[in-house]
Every structure is written in structure tokens, then in C-alpha cells.
Backbone as CSV, one residue per row, in Angstrom:
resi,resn,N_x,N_y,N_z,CA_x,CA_y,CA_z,C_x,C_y,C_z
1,UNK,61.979,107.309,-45.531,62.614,108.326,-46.367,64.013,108.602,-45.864
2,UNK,64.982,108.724,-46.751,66.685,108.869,-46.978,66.933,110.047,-47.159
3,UNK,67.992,110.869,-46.768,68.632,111.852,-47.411,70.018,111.237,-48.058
4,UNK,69.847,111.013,-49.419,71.653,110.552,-50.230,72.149,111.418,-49.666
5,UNK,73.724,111.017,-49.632,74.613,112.112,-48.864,75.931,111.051,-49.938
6,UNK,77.096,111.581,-50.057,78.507,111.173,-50.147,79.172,111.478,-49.519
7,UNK,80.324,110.364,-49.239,81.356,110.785,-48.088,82.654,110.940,-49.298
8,UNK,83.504,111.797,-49.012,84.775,112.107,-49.929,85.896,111.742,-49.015
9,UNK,86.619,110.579,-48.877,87.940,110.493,-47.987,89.289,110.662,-48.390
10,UNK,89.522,111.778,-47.867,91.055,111.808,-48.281,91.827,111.680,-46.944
11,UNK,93.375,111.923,-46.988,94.223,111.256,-46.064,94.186,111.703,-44.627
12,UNK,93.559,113.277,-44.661,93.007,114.078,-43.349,92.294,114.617,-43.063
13,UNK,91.286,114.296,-44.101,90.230,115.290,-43.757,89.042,114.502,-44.747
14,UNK,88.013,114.043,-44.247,86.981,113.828,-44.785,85.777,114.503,-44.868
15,UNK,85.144,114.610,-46.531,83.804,115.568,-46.489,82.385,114.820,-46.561
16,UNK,81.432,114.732,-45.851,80.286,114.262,-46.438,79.545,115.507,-46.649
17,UNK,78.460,115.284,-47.954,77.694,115.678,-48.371,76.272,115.498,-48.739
18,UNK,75.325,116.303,-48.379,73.726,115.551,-49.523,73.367,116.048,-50.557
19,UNK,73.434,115.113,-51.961,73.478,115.049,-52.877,72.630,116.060,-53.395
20,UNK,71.040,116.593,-52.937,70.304,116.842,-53.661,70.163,118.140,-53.084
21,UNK,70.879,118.822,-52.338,71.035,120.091,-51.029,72.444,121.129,-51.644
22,UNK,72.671,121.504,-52.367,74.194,122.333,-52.779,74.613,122.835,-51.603
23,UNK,75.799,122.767,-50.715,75.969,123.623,-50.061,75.868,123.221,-48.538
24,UNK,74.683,122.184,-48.263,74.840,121.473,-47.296,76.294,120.204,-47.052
25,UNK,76.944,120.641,-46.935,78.119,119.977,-46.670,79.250,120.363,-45.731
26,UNK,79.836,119.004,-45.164,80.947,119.455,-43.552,81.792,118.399,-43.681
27,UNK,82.767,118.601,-43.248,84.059,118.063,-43.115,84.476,117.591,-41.875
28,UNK,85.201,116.661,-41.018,85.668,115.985,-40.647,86.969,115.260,-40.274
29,UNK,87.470,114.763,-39.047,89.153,113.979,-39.786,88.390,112.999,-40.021
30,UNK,87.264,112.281,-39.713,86.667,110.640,-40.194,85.466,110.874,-40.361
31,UNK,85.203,109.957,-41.352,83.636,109.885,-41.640,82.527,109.831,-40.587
32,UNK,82.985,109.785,-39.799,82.264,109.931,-38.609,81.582,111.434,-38.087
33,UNK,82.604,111.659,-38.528,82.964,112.838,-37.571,82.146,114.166,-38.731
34,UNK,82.403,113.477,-40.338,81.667,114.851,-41.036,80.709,114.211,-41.219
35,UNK,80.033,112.912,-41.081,78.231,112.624,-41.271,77.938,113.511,-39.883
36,UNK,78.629,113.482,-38.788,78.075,114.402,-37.728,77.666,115.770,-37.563
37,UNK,78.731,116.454,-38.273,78.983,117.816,-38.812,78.188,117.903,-39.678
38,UNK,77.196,116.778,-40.784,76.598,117.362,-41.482,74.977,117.596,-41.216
39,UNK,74.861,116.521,-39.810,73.514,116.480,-39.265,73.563,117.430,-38.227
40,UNK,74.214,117.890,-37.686,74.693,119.327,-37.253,74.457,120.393,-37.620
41,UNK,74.531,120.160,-38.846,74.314,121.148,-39.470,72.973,121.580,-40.353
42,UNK,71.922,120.743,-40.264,70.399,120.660,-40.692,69.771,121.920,-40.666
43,UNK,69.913,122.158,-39.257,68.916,123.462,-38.813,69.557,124.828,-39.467
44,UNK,70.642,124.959,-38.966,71.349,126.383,-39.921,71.044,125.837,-41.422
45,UNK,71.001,124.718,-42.515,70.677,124.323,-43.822,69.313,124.758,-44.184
46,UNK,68.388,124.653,-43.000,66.853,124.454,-43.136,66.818,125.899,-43.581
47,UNK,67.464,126.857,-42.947,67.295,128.314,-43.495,67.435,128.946,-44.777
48,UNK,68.350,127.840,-45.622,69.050,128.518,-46.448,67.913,127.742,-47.791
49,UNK,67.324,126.555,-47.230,66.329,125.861,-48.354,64.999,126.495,-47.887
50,UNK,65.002,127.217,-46.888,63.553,127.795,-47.186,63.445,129.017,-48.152
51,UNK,64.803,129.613,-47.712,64.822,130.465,-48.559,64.674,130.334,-50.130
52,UNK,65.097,129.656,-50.541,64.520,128.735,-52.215,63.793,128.254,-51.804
53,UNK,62.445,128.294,-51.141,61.366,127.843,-51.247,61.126,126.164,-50.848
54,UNK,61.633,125.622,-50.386,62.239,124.498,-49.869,62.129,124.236,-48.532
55,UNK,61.501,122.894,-48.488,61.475,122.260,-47.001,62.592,121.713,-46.795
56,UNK,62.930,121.220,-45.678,64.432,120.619,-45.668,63.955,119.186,-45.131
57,UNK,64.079,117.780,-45.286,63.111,116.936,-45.091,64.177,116.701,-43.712
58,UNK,63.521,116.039,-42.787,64.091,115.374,-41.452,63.510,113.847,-41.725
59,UNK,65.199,113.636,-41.827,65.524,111.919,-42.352,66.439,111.644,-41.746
60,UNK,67.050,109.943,-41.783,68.077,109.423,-41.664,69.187,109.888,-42.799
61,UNK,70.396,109.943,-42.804,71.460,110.083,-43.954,71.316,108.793,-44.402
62,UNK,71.440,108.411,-45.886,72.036,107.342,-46.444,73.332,107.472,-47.347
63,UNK,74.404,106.560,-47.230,75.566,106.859,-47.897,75.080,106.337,-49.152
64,UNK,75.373,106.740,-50.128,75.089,106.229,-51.739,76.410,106.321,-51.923
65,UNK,77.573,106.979,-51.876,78.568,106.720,-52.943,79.537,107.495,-52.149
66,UNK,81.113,106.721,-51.895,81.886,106.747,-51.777,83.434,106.799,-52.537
67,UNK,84.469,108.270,-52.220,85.102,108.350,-53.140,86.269,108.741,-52.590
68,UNK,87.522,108.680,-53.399,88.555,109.065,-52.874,89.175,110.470,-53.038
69,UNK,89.342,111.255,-52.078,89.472,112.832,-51.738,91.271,112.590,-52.356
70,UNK,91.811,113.945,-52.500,93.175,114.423,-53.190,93.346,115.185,-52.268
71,UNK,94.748,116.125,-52.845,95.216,117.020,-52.192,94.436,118.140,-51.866
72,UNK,93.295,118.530,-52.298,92.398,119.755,-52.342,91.472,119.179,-51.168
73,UNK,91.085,118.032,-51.311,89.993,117.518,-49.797,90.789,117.781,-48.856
74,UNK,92.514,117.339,-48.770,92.828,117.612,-47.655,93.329,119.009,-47.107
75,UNK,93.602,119.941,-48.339,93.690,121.038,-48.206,92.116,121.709,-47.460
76,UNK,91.335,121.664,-48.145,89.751,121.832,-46.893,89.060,122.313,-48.015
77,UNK,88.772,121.573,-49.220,87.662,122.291,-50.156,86.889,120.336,-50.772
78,UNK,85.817,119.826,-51.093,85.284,119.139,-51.579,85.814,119.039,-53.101
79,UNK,86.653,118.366,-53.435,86.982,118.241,-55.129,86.279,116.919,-55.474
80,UNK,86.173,115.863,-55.174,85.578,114.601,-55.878,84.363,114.959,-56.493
81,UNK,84.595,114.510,-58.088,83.250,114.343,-58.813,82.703,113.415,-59.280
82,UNK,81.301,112.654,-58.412,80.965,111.753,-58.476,79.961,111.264,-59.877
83,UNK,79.944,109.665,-59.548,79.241,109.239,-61.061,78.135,109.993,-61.223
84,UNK,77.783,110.566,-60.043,76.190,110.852,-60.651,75.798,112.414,-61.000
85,UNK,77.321,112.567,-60.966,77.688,114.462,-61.435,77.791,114.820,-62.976
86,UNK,77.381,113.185,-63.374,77.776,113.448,-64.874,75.933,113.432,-65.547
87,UNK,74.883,112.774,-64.720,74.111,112.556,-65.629,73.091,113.549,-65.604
88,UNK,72.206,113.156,-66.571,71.311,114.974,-67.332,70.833,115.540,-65.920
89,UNK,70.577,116.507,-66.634,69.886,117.952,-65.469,67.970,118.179,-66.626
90,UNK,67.126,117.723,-65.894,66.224,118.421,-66.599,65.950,119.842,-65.970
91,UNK,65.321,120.733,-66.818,65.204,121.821,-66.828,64.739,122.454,-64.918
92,UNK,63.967,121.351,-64.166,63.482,121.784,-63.179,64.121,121.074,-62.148
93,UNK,65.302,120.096,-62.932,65.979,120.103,-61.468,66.873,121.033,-61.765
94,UNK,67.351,121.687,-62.796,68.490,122.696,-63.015,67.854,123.297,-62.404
95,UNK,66.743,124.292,-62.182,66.390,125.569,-61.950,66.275,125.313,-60.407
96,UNK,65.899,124.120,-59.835,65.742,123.895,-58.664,67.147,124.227,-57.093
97,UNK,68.784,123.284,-58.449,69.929,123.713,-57.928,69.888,125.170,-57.967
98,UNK,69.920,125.913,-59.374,70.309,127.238,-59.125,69.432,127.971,-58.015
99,UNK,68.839,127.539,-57.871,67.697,128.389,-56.533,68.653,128.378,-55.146
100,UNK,69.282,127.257,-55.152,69.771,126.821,-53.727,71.267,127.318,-53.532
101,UNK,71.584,127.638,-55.117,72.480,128.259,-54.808,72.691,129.330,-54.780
102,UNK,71.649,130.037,-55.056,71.579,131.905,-54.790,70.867,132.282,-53.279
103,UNK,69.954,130.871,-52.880,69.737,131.263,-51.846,71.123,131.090,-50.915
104,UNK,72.084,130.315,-50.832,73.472,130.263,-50.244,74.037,131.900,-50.528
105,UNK,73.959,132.492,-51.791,74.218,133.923,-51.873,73.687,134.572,-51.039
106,UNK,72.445,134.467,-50.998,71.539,135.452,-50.283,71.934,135.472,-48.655
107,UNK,71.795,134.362,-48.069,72.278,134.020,-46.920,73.364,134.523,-46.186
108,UNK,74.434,134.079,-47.360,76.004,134.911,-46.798,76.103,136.441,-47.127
109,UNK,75.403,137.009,-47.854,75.085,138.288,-48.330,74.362,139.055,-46.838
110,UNK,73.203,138.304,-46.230,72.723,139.057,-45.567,73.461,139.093,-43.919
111,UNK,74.306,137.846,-43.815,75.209,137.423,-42.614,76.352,138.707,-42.836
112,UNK,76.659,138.790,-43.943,77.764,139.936,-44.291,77.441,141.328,-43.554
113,UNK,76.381,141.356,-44.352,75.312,142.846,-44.232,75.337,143.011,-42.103
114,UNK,75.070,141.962,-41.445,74.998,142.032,-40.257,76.423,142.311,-39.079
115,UNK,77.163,141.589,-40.120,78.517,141.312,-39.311,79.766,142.565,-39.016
116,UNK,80.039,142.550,-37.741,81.104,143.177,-37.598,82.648,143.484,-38.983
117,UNK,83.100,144.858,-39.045,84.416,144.467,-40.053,85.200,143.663,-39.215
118,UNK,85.922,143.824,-38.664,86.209,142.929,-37.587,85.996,141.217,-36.553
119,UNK,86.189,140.759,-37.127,85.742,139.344,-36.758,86.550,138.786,-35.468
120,UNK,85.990,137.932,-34.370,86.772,137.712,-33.670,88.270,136.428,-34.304
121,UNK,89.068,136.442,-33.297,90.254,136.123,-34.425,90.302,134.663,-33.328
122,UNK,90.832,133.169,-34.272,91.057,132.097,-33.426,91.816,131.940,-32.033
123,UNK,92.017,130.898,-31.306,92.898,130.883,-30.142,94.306,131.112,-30.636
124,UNK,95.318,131.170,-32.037,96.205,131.449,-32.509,96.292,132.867,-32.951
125,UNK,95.447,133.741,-32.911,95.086,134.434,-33.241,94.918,135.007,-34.867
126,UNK,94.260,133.919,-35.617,94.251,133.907,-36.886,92.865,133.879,-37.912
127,UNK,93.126,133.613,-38.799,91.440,134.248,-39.512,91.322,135.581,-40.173
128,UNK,90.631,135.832,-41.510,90.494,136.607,-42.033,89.228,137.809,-41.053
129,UNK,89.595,139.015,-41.750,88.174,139.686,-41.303,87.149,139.625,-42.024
130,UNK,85.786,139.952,-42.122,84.735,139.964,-42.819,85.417,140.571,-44.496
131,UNK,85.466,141.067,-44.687,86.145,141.997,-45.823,86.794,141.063,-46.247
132,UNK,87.716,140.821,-45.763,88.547,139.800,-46.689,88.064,138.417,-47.148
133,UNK,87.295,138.004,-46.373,86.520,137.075,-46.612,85.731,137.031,-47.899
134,UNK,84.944,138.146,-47.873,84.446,138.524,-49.146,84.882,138.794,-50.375
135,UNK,85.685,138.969,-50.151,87.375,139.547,-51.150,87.340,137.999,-52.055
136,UNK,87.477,137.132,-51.081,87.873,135.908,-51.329,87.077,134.372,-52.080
137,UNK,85.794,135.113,-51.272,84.384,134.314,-52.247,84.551,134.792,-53.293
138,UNK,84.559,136.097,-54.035,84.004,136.856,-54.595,85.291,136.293,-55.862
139,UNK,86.281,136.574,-55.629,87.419,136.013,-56.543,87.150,134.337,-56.496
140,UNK,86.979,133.814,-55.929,87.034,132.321,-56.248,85.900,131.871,-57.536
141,UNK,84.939,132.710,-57.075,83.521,132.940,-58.130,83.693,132.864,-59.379
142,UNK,84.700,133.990,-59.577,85.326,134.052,-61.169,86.076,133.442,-61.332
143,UNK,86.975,132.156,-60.782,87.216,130.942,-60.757,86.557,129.715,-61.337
144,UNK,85.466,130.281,-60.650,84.586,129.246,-60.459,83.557,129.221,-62.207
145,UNK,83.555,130.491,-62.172,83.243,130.535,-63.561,83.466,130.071,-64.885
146,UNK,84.939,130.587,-64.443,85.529,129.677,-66.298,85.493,128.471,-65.710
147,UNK,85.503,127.226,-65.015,85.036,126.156,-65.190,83.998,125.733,-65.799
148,UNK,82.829,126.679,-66.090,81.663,126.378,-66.692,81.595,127.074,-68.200
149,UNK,82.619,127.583,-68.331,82.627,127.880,-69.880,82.236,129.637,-69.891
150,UNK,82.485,130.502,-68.618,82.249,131.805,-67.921,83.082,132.709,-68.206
151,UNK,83.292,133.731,-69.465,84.543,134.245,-69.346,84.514,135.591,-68.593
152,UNK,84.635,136.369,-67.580,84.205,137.169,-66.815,84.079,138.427,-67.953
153,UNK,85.374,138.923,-68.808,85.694,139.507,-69.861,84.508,139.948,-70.449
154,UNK,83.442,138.812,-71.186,82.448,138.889,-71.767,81.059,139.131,-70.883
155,UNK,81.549,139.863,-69.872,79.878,139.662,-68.924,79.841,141.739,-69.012
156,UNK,78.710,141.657,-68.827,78.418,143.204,-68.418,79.213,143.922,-67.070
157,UNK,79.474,145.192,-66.969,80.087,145.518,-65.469,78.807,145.444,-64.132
158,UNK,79.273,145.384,-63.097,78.312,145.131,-62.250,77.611,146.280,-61.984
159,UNK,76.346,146.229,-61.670,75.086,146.962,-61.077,74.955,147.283,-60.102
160,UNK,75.430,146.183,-58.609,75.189,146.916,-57.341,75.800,145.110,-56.840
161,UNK,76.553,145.072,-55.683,77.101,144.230,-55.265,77.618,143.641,-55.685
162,UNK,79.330,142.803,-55.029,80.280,142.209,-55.370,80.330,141.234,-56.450
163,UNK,80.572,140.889,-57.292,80.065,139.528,-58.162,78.753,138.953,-58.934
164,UNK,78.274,140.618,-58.977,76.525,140.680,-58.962,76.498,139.330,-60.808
165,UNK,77.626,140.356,-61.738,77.950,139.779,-63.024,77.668,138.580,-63.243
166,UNK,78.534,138.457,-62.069,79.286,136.433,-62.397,78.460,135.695,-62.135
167,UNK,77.683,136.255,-60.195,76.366,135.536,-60.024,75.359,135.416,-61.118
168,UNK,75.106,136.484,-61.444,73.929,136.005,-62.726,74.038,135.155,-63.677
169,UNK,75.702,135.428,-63.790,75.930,134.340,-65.108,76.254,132.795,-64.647
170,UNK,76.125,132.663,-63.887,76.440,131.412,-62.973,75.272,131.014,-62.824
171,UNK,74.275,131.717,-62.269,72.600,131.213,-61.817,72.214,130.948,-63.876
172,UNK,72.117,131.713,-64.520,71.972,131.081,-66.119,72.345,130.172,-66.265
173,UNK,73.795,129.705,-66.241,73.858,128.258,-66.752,73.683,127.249,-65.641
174,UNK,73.319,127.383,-64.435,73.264,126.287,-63.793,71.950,126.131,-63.668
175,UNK,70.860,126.812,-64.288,69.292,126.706,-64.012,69.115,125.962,-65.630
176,UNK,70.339,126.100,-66.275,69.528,125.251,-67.662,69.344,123.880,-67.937
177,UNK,68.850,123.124,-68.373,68.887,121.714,-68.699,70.430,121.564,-69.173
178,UNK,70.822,120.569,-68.967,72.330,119.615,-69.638,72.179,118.922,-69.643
179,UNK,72.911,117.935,-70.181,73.200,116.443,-70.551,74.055,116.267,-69.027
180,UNK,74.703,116.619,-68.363,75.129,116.636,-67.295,76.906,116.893,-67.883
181,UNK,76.960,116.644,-68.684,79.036,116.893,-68.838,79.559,118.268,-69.079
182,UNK,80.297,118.398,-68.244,81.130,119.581,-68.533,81.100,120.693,-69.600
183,UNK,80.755,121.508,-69.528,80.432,122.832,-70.643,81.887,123.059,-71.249
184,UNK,82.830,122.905,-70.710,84.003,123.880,-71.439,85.255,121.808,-71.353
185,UNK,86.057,121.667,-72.247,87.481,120.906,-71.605,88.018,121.617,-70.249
186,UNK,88.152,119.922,-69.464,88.349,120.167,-68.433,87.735,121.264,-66.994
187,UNK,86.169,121.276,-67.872,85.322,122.115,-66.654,84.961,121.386,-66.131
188,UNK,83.591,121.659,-65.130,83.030,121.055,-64.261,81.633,120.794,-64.776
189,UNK,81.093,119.238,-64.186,79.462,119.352,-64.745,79.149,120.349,-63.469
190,UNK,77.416,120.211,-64.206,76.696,121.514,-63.614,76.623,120.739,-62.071
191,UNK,76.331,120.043,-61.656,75.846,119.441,-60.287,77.554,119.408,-59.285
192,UNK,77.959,118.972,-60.064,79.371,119.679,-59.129,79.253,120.871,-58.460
193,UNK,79.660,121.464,-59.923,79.515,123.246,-59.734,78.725,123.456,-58.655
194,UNK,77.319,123.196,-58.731,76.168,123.953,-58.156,76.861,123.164,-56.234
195,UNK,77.047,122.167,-55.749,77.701,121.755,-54.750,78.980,122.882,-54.335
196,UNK,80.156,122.658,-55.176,81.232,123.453,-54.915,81.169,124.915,-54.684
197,UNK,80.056,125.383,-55.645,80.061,126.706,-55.692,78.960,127.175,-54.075
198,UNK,78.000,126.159,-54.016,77.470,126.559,-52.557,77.934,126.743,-51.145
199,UNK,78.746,125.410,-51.417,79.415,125.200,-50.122,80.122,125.956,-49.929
200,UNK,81.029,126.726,-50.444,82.153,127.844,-50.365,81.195,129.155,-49.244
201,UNK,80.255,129.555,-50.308,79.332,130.565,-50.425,79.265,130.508,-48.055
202,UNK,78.761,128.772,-48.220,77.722,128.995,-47.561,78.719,128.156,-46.267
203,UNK,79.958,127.783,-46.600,80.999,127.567,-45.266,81.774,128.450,-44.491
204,UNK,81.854,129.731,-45.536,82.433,131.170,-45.392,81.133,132.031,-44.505
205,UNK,79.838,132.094,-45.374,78.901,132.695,-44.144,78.478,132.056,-42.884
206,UNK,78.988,130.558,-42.860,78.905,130.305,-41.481,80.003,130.538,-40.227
207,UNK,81.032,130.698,-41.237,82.668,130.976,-40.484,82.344,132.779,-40.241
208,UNK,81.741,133.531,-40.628,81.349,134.849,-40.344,80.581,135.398,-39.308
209,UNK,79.504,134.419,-39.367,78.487,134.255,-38.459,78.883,134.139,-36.766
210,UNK,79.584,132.333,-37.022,80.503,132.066,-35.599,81.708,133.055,-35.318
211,UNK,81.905,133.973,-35.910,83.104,134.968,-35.204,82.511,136.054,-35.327
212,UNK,81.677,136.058,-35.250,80.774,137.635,-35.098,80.680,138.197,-33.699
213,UNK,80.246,136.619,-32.772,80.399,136.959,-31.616,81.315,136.501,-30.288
């Protein structure tokens, strides 16, 4: 047994990822270096798939598909959307992503809930604080939204926590069946999304976590 994973190479920074995990994903200057970062990263992952109800399998990585990263890979975010981001979603693997990606909510939600306002700051002395951090998921979200055809405008006001809106409306369309293509011109398919939108979630509550103490 395999875990698919993709490697994304751009000119400084490379991302691998596993395909069937949203959110499990790490970066690198060489492919080396983020298949390492991403098996590294298993055990903190295993938490976030139990939480969706999910075992996390202990495998070898297999590369399935290789692609070329842009200015945004090397800026430090995963943009490549691969061939297999385009094809259908049945209903229970949709519902399966959206699970993994609210459990990535839940996760950085409850790392939040724990963490100092105050974060320790790098050897440059740089880095956001907790707050701002959140500031920053939370706006990218509604970003992240109208890519999927999300107009924030048209959502209800929130109930109780940051982005409560957008999250819901985000977990709706990414738990539904698709054909796999893009909801809106020039959006994102759902399996992207559900990747991009985790990893953020869930690279930010680990960057919270490690400067906590």
C-alpha cells in the first residue's frame, strides 16, 4: 500500500503533497527536502484525520504526478492544478474532502483557542501574532470563496466565530458531487480548493502551535 502524493517544483521552493489527505502538505527548497517535510509531518496529520473520523494509513509515499510551480509556489502557497483536479467528485468522496477540511478548521480553531496573543517572534525578529494570523486565514477564506462561485454578500451574517458564514458555505459546496471543473470562470475545481483551502488552515495552525512555546 502507497500514499499518492505530488511534488509541485518551482524555481525555490518545492511543495509535495498527498493527494487524497487536504491539507497534508510541506514545502521544501528540493523535492527532497518537502517529501521529508511531508513524512514529518504524518503524526501532527494523523490528528487532524482522526478528527474526520479517519485513520491516517502508514505507507511508503508514491509520486504520481509531477508539475511545474509559478510565482505563487515560490512565493510559499501550493498553486499547481493537477490532471486529476479536474475529474468527478462522487457524492462520498466530496463529503469525505469536506470532512478533512473542517477538521483542519477545527484543529487550528482549537490551537488558536490554546495559544498565547503573543507568539514567540523568529531569530529576525519577525512573524505575525496569533490575532493576526487569524485576521489573515479568515480573509483569505473569502478569497477563497469566490473561486468556487461564493459571493460572501449573499451568505447570512455570522453566528459565533470568525468565518463561521463562509465556512459553511465552503463545507456545502465542497461535500457535493461535481463533475470535477470549476464552478464559476476561472475558479477552482473542488479538489484543489479542498487541498488549498486546508493547507492554509492547517500550515498557519501549525506555525501557531511552534511559536507558542
Amino acid at each position: 500500500m502507497t500514499v499518492p502524493v505530488y511534488v509541485e517544483v518551482g524555481a525555490k521552493r518545492v511543495f509535495a503533497g498527498a493527494l487524497e489527505w487536504p491539507g497534508w502538505t510541506r514545502a521544501g527548497r528540493t523535492e527532497r527536502q518537502a517529501l521529508d517535510a511531508l513524512a514529518a509531518a504524518a503524526e501532527r496529520y494523523a490528528e487532524v484525520a482522526e478528527m474526520a473520523g479517519l485513520a491516517l494509513p502508514t505507507a511508503e509515499f508514491e509520486v504520481v504526478e509531477r508539475v511545474e510551480g509559478n510565482a505563487t509556489t515560490d512565493f510559499g502557497a501550493p498553486s499547481a492544478i493537477l490532471q486529476g483536479d479536474r475529474t468527478p467528485l462522487t457524492a462520498k468522496e466530496a463529503q469525505r474532502l469536506a470532512d478533512l477540511v473542517g477538521a483542519c478548521w477545527t484543529y487550528l480553531d482549537d490551537i488558536v483557542a490554546a495559544a498565547p496573543a503573543a507568539l514567540r517572534k523568529g531569530p529576525r525578529g519577525g512573524g505575525r501574532d496569533r490575532d493576526k494570523i487569524v485576521d489573515h486565514v479568515v480573509g483569505a477564506e473569502e478569497a477563497y470563496a469566490a473561486k468556487l462561485g461564493i459571493r460572501r454578500r449573499d451568505l447570512p451574517p455570522d453566528e459565533a466565530g470568525p468565518g463561521s458564514a463562509v465556512r459553511a458555505a465552503l463545507l456545502d459546496v465542497l461535500g457535493a458531487a461535481s463533475t470535477g471543473e470549476p464552478l464559476r470562470e476561472k475558479g477552482w475545481p473542488p479538489r484543489y480548493a479542498a487541498r488549498r483551502i486546508a493547507w492554509h488552515a492547517l500550515d498557519h495552525a501549525w506555525e501557531i502551535e511552534d511559536r507558542s512555546t
